[in-house]
Backbone bond lengths (Angstrom), bond angles and torsions (degrees), N, CA, C in turn:
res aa  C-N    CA-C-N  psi(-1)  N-CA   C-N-CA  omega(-1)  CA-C   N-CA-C  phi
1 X - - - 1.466 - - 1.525 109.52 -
2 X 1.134 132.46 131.39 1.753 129.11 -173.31 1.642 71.49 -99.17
3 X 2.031 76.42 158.29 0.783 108.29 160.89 2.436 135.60 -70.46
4 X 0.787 105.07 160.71 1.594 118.92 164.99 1.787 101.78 -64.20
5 X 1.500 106.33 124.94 1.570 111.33 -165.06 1.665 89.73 -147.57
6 X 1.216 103.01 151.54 1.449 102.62 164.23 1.979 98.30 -113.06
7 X 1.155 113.87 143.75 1.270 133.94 153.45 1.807 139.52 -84.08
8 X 1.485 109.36 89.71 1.337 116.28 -148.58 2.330 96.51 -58.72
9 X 1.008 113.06 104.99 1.735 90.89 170.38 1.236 148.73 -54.36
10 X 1.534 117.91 -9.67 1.298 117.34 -177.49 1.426 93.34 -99.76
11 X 1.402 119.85 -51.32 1.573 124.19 -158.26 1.221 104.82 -92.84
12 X 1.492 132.24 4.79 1.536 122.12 -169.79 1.293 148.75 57.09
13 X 1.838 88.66 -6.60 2.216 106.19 -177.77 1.729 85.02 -71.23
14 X 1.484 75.85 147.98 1.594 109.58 170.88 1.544 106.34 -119.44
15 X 1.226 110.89 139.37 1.907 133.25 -158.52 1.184 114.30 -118.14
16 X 1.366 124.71 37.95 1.770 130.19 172.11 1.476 112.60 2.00
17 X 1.169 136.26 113.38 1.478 120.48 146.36 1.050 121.69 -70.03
18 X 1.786 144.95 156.94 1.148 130.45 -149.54 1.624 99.80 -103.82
19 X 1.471 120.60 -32.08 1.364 127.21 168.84 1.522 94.07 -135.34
20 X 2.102 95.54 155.76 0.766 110.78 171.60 1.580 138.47 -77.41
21 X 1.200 149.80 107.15 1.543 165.32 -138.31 1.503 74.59 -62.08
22 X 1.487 101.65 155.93 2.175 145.50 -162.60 1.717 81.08 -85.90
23 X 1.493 107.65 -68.87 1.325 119.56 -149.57 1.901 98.89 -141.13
24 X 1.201 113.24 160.63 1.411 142.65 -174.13 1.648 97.48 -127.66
25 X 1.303 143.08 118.70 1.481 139.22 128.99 1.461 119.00 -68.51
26 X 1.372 114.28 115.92 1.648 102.30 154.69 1.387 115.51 -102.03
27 X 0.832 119.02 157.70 1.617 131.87 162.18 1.785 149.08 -126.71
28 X 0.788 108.19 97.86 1.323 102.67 -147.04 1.311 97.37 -104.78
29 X 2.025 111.11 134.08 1.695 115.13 -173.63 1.358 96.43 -121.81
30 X 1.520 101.42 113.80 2.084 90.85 -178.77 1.526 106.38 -76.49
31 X 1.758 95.16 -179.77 1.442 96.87 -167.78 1.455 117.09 -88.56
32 X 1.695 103.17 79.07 1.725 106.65 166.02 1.373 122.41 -111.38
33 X 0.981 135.09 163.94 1.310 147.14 174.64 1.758 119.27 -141.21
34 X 1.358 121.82 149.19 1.441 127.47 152.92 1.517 119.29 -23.41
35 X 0.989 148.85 54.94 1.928 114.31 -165.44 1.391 116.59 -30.16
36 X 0.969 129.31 159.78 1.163 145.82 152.55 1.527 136.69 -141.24
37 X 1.771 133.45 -148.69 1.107 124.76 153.67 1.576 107.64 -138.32
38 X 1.434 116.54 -157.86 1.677 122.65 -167.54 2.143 91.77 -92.88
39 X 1.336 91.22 13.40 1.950 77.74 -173.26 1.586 73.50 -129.40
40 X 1.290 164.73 10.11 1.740 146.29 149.21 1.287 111.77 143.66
41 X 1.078 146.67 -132.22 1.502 136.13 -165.33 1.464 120.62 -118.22
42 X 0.930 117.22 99.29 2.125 118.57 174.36 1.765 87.68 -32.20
43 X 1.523 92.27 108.35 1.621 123.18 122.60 1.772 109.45 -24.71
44 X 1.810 86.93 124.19 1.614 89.26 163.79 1.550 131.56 -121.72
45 X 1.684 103.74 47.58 1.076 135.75 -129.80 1.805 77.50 -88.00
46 X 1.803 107.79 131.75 1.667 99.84 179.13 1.430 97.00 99.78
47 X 1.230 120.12 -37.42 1.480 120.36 -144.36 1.903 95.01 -100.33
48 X 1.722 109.40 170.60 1.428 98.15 -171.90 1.809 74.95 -116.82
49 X 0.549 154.63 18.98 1.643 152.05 165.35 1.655 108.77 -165.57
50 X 1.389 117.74 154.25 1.395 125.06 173.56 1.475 112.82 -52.65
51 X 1.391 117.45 145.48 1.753 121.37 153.80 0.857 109.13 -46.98
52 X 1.519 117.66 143.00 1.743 124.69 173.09 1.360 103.66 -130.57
53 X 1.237 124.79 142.91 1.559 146.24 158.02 1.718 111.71 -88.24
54 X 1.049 98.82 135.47 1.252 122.46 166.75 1.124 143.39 -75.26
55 X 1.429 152.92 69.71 1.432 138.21 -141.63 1.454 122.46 -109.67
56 X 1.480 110.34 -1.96 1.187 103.27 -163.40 1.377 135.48 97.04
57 X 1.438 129.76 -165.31 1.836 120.16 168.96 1.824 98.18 9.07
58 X 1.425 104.13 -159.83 0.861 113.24 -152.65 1.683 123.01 152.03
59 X 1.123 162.26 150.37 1.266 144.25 -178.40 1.763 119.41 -129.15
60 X 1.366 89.38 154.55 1.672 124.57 174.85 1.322 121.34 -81.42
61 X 1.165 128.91 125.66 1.073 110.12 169.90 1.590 102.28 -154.35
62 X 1.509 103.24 139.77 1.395 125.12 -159.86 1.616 97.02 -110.51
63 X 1.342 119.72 142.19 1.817 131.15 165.61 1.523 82.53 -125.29
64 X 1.469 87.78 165.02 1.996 112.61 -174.35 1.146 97.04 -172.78
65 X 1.952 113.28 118.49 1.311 100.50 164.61 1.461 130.74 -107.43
66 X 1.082 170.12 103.80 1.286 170.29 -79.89 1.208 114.27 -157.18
67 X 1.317 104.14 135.47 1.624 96.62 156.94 1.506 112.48 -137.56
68 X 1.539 106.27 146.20 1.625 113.47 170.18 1.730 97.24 -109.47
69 X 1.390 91.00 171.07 1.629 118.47 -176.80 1.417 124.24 -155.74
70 X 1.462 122.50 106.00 1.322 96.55 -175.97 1.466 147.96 -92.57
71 X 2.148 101.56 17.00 1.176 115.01 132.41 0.884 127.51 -66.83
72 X 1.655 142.52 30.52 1.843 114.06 176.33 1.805 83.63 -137.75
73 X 1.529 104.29 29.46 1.830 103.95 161.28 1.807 98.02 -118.06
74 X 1.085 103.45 140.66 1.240 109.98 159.28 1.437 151.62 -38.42
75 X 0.846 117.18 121.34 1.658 117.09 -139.43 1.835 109.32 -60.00
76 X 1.401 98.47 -38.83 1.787 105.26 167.14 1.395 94.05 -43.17
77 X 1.565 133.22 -76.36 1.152 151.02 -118.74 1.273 96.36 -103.53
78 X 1.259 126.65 -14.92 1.711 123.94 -161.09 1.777 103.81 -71.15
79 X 1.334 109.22 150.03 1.714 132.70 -172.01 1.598 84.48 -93.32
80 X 1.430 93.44 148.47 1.701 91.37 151.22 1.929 128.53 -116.25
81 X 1.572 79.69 22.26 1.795 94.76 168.31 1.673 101.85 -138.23
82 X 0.963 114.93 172.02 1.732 117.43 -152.32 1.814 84.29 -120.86
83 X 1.174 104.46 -14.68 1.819 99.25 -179.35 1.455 103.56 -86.71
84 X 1.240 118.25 11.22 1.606 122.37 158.43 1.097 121.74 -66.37
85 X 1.503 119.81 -52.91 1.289 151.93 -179.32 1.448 120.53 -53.23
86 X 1.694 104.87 -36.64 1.616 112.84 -163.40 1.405 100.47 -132.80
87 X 1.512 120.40 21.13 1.355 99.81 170.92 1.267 118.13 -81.46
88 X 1.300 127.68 -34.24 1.498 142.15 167.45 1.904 107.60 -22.48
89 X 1.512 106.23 -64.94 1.811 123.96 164.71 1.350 99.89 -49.85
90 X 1.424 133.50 -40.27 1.360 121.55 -170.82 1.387 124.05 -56.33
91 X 1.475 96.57 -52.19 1.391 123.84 -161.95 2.027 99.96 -81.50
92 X 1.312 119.87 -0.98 1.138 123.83 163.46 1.464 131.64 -67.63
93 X 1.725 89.15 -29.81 1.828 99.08 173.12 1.393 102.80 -94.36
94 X 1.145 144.37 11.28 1.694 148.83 165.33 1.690 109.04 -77.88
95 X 1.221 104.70 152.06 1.614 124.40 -178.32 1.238 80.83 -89.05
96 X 1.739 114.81 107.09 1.324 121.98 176.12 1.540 99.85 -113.79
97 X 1.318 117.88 -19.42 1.363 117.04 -128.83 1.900 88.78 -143.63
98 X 1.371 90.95 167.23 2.072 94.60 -160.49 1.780 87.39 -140.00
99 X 1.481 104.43 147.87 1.237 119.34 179.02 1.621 108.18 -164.75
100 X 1.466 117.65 117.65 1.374 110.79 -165.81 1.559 135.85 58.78
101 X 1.785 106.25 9.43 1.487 96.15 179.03 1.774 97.19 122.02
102 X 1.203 122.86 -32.02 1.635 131.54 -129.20 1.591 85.21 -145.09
103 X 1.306 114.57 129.15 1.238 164.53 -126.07 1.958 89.35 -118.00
104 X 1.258 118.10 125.48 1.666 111.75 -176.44 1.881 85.26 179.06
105 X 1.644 93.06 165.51 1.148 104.17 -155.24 1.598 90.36 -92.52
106 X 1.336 108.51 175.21 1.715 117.82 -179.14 1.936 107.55 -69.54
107 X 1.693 83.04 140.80 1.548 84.54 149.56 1.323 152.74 -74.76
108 X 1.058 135.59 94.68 1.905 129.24 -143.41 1.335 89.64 -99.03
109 X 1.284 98.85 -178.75 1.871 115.33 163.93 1.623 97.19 -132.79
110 X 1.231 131.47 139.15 1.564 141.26 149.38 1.300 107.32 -64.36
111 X 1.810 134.33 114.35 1.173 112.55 159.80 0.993 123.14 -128.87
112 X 1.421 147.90 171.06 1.420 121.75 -169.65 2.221 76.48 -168.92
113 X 1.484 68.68 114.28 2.172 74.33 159.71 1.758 93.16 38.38
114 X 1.173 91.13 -162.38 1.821 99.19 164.71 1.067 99.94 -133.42
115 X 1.412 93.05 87.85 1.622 110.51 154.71 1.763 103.74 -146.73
116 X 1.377 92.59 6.71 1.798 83.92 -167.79 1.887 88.00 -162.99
117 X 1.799 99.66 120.44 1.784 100.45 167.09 1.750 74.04 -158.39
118 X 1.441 95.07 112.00 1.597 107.20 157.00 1.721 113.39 -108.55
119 X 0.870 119.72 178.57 1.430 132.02 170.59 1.853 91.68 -119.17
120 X 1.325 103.55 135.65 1.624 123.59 157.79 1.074 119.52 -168.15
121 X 1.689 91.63 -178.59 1.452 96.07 169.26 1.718 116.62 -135.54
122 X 1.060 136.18 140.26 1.344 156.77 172.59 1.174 103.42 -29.44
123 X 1.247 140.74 103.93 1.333 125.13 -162.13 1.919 94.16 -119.79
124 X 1.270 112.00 -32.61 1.619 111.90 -167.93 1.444 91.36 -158.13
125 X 1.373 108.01 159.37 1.629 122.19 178.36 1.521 94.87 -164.00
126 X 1.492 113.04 147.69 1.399 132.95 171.36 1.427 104.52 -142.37
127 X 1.167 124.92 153.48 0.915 154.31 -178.21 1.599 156.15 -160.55
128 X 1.949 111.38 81.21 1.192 138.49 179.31 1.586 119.16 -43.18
129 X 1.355 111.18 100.03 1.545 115.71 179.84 1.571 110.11 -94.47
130 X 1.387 130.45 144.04 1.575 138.95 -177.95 1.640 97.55 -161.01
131 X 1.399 99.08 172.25 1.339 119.08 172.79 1.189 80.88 59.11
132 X 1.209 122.91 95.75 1.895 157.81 156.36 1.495 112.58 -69.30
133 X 1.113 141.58 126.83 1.209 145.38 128.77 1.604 117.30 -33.16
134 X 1.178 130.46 158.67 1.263 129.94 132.64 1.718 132.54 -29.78
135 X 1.332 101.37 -55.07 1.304 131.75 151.50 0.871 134.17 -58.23
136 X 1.382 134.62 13.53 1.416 150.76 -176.51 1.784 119.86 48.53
137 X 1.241 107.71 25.25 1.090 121.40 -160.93 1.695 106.34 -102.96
138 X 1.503 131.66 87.82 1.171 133.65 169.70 1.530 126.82 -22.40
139 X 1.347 143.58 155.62 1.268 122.10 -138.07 2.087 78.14 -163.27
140 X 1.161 130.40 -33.21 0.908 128.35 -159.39 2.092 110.96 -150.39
141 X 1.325 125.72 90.34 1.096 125.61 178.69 1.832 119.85 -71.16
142 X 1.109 130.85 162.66 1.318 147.17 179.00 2.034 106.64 -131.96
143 X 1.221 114.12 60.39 1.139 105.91 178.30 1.904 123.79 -92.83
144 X 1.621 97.20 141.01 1.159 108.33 169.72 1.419 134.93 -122.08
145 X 1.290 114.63 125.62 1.430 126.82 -162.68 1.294 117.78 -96.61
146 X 1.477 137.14 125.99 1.212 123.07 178.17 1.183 103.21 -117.31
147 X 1.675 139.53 149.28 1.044 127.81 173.41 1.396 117.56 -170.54
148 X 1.225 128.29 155.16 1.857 138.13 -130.00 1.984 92.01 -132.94
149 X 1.030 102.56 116.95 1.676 120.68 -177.32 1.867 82.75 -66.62
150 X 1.528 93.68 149.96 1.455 104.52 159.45 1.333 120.59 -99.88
151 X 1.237 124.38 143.59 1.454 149.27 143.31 1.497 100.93 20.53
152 X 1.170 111.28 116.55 1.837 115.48 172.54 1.334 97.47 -159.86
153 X 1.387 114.02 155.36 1.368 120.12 -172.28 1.893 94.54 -98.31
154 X 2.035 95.32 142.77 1.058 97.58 -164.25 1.805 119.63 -64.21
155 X 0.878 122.83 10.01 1.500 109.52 163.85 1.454 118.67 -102.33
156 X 0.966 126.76 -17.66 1.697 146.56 133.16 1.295 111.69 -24.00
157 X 1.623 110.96 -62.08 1.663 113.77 176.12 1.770 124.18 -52.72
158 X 1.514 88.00 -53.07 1.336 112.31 -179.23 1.630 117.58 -52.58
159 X 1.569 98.20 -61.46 1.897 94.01 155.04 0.929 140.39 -34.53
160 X 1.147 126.29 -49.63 1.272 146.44 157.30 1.701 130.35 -24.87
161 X 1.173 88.20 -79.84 1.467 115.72 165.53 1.607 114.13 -47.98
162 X 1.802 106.71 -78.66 1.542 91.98 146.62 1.459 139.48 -9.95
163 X 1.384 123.10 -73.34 1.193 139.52 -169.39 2.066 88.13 -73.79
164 X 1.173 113.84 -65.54 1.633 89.35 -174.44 1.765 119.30 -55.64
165 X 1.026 121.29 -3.93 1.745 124.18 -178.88 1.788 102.34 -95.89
166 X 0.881 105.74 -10.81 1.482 111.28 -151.66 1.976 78.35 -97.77
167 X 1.501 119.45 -63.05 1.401 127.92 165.63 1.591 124.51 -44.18
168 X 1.074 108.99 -42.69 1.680 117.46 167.43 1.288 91.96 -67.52
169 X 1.543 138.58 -103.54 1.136 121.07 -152.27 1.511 148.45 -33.83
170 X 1.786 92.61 -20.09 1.688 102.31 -175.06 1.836 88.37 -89.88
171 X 1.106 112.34 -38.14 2.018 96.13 -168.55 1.545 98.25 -97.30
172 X 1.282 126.52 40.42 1.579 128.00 168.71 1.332 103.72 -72.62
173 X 0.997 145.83 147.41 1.415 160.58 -128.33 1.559 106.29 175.79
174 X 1.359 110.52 128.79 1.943 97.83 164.50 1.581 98.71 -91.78
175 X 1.738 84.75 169.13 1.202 90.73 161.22 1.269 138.62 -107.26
176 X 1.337 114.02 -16.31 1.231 134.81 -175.85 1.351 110.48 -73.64
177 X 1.309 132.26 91.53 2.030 128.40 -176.64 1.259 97.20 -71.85
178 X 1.695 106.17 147.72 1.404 131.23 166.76 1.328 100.48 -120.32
179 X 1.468 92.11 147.14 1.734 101.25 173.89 1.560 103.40 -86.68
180 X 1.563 107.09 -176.22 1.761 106.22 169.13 1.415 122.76 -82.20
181 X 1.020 108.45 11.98 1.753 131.01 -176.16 1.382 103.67 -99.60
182 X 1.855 112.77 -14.01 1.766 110.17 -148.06 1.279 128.36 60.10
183 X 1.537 123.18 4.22 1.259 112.91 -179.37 1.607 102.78 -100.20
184 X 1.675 112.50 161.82 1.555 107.90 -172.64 1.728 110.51 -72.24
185 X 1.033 112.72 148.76 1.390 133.05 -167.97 1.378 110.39 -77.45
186 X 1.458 124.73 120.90 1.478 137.44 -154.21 1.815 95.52 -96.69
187 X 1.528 122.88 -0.92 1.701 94.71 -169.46 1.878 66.89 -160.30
188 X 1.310 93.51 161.96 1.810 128.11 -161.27 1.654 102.90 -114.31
189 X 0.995 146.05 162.35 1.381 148.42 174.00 1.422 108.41 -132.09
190 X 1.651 124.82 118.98 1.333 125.94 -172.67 1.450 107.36 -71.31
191 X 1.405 120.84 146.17 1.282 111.59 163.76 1.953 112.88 -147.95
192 X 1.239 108.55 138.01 1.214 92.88 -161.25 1.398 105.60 -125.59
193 X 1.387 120.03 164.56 1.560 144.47 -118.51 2.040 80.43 -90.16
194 X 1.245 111.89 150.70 1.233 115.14 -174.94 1.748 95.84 -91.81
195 X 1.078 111.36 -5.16 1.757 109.31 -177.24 1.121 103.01 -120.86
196 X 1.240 124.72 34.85 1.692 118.04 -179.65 1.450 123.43 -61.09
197 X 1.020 138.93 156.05 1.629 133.85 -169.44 1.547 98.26 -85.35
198 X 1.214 123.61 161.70 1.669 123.93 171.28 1.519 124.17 -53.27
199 X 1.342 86.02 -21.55 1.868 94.74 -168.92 1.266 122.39 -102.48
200 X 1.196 104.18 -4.39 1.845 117.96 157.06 1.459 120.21 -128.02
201 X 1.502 130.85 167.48 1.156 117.12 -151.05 1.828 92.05 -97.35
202 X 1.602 106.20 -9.09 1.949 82.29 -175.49 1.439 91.66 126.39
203 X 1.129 122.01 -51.82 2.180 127.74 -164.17 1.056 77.91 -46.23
204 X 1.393 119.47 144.27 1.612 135.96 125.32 1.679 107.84 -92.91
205 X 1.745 107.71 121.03 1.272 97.12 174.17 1.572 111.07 -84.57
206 X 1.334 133.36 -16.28 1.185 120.15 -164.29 1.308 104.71 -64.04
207 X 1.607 110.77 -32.01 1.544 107.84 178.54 1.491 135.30 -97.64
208 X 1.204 91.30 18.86 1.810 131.44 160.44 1.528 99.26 -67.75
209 X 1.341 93.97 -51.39 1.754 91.30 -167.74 1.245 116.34 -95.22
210 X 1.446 119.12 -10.81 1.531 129.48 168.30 1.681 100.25 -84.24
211 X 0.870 125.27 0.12 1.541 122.74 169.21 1.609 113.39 -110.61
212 X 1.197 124.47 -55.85 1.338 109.38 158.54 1.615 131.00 -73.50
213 X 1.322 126.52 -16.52 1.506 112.75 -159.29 2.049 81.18 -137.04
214 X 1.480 131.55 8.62 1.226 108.28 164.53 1.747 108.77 75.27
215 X 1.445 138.39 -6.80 1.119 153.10 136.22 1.091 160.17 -145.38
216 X 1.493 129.06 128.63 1.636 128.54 -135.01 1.863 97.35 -82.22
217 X 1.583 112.01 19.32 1.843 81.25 -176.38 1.956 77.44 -126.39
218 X 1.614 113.06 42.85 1.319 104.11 172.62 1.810 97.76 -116.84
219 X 1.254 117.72 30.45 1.723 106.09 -154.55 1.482 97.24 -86.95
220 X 1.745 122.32 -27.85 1.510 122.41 162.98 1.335 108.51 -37.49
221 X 1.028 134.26 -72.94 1.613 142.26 172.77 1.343 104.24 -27.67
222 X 1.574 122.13 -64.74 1.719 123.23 -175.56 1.311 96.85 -47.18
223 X 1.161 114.39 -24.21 1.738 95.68 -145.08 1.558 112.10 -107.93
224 X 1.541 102.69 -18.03 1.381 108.81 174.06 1.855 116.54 -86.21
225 X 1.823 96.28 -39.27 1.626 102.86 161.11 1.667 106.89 -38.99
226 X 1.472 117.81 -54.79 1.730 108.51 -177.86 1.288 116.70 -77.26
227 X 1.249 136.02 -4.37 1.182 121.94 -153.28 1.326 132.60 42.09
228 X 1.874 104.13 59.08 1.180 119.55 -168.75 1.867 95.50 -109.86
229 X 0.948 119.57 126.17 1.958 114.99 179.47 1.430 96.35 -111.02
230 X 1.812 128.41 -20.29 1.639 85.78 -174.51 2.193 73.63 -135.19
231 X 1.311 107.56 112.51 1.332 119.68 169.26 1.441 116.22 -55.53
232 X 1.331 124.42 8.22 1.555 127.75 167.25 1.494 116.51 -118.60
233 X 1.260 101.61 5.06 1.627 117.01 171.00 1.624 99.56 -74.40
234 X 1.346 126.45 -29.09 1.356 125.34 -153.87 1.767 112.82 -79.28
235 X 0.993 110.46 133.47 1.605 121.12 -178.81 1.357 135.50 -74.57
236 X 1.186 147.38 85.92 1.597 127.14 -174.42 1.407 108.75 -9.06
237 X 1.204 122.00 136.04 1.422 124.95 157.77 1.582 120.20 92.53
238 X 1.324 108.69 -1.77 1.132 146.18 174.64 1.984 111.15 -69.19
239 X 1.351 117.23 98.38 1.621 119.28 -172.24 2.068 95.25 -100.62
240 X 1.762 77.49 131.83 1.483 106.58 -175.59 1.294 118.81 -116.31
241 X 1.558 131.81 143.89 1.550 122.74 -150.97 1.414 90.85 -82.54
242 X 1.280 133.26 -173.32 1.184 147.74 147.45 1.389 123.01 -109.47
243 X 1.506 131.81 110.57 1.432 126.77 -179.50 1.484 116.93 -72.28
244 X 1.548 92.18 96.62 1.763 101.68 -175.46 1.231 126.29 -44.22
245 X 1.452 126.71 -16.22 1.461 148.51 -176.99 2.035 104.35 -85.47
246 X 1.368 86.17 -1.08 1.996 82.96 173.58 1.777 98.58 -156.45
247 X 1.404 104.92 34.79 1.362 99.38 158.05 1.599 112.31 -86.87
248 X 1.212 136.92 -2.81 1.409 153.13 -175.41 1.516 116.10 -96.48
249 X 1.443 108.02 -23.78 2.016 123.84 165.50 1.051 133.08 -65.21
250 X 1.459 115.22 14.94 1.332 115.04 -168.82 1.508 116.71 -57.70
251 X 1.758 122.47 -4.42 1.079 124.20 -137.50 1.615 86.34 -121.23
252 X 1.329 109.36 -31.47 1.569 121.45 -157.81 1.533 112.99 -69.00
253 X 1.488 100.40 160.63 1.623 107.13 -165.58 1.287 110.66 -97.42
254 X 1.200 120.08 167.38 1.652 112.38 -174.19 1.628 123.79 -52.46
């Protein structure tokens, strides 16, 4: 499964996220408004709600929450601040980028597998730092992304969307494993990414733990149940116990 990447549009860099996000919100505000006039707002006097105007378009808007870690990089390769990791996302909500004279942030794409290529833009980002150094140096981020689809004409949208439901449904997958008995399955089977980089073997543990325990911010748990200390040590093909005491967490928070 690749990971969730944004795709920069002018320059073509691509921005790995390091795990894949629990949940995605969209939100969508169609194009209404109050009516009014050029002297303040029509009175809806008589009325059981205000007049509304109609305008058309309308906006998208996407949240994503993320997390980095700078145990789940490789220990050669490992940062010893986690704002290594996410400055790349940072610099996405910055006036990097010029259009008409006027100063605005880059055009990205959201992509994820093909099930997901939006066009946006970075509209807000926050970002929760913990797991302190001595050194005051963050070790583990909680970032959140908010961000506003661009401008497409509505049958453009509609395709889209279409075409991403049409992609979800054929690679829908549960998550919950049954054995051939029907009872839930006590051990996980590693399997690793057919594009893996040289320097790791391919496992994704987050989805180690989204396959046995139903959520990717429980993989500490996978990993301490095995007595696993570096989660990129692990091999395709490689069977992992399941801690029966959090096969019931599918719901639970990190």
């Amino acid at each position: 499964m690749e990971r969730v990447a944004f795709l920069v549009d002018k320059t073509g860099e691509r921005i790995d996220c390091m795990l894949n996000p629990e949940s995605v919100t969209m939100t969508r505000l169609a194009g209404v408004r109050t009516r009014g006039t050029t002297s303040g707002q029509l009175t809806g006097t008589g009325l059981a709600d205000d007049p509304l105007q109609f305008t058309g378009g309308g906006r998208t808007e996407l949240t994503l929450d993320l997390l980095f870690d700078v145990d789940f990089v490789d220990e050669q390769n490992r940062p010893t601040d986690v704002r290594a990791l996410t400055n790349k996302l940072r610099m996405l909500a910055e006036n990097s980028d010029e259009e008409l004279g006027n100063c605005r942030p880059p055009l990205v794409r959201l992509v994820w597998c093909k099930s997901w290529n939006i066009p946006c833009i970075i509209t807000a980002l926050a970002e929760r730092f913990d797991a302190f150094g001595i050194d005051g140096r963050p070790r583990r981020s909680w970032l959140r992304m908010k961000m506003v689809r661009m401008a497409q004409s509505a049958a453009e949208a509609a395709l889209s969307y279409e075409d991403e439901l049409a992609r979800a449904s054929a690679d829908a997958v549960g998550v919950q494993q049954e054995s051939a008995t029907g009872g839930v399955q006590d051990a996980v089977q590693a399997v690793g990414e057919g594009d893996a980089d040289p320097e790791y073997t391919g496992v994704r543990f987050d989805l180690l733990a989204t396959d046995a325990l139903g959520n990717p911010f429980l993989w500490r748990r996978l990993a301490q149940h095995n007595d696993i200390d570096n989660p990129f040590s692990i091999r395709p093909g490689e069977v992992l116990s399941i801690p029966t005491e959090l096969t019931g967490a599918q719901g639970a928070g990190p």
